[in-house]
N, C-alpha and C positions, 0 to 999 in steps of 0.2 A: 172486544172492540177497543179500539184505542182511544185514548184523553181526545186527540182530534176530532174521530170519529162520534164521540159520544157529543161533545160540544155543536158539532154539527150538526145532529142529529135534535139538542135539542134547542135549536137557533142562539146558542150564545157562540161569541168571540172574546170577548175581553172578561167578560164576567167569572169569577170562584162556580167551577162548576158544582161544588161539594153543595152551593148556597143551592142548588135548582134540583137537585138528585132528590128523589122519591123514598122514604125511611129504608125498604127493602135496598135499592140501591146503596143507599150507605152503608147497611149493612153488612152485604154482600161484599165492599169494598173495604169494611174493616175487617172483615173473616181473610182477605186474603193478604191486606196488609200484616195483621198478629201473625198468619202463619208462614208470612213471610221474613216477619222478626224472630218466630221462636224457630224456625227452622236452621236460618241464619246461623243463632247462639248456640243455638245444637250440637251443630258443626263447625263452630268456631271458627264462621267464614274470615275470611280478610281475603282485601283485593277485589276488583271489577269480576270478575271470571265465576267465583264460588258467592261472591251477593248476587248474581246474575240469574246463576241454577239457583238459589236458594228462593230466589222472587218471581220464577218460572214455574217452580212446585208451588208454591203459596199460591200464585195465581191459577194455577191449575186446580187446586184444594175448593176454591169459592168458586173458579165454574163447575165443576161439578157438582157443587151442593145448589148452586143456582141452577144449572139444567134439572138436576132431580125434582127442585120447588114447581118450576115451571111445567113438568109433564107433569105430575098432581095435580096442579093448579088448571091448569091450557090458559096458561096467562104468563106472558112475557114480563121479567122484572126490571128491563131496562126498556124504556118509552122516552117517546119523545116530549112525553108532558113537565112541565116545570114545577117545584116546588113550591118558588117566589113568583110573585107577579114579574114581569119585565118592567124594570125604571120606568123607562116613558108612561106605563099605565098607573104606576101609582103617587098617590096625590097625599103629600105630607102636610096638614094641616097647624100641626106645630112650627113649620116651617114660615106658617102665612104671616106677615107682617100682621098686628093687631094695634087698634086705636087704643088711645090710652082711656085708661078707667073713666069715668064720668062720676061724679058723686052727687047722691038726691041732694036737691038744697031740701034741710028742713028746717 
């Protein structure tokens, strides 16, 4: 699925979606990021065309290993569930203006 599609999937728009991704998620997305990199070096890509194939295989490498998790499991590793709370629900308390100290009189 695509950056769009996964965003959408799990109600963000503006938000780092790395912040909202599931550990297996990140995962999955740094298996195909490294062997997107070391495929790259491998081949001693340069240019659009040969990073392109190179982060086509890489991407191909982690859905594979994430379909094979998934039919073991029967459990899907991308969901629509979030990591983080959504802003509007959570309540920063450090944030909250605070009265100034009081001292006992003794």
């Amino acid at each position: 699925m695509s950056v769009a599609q996964h965003k959408e999937m799990k109600g963000r728009k503006s938000h780092n979606l790395r912040d909202h991704m599931s550990e297996a998620e990140l995962i999955f997305t740094a298996l195909a990021e490294l062997s997107t990199r070391q495929i790259a070096e491998s081949a001693e890509a340069t240019g659009m065309a040969q990073n392109k194939s190179a982060a086509q295989t890489g991407g191909r490498i982690a859905r594979q290993a994430r379909n094979q998790l998934e039919s073991q499991t029967g459990k899907s590793v991308v969901t629509g569930g979030n990591y983080l709370a959504p802003p509007d629900a959570v309540t920063n308390k450090a944030l909250t203006p605070t009265k100034g100290i009081q001292r006992s009189k003794t």
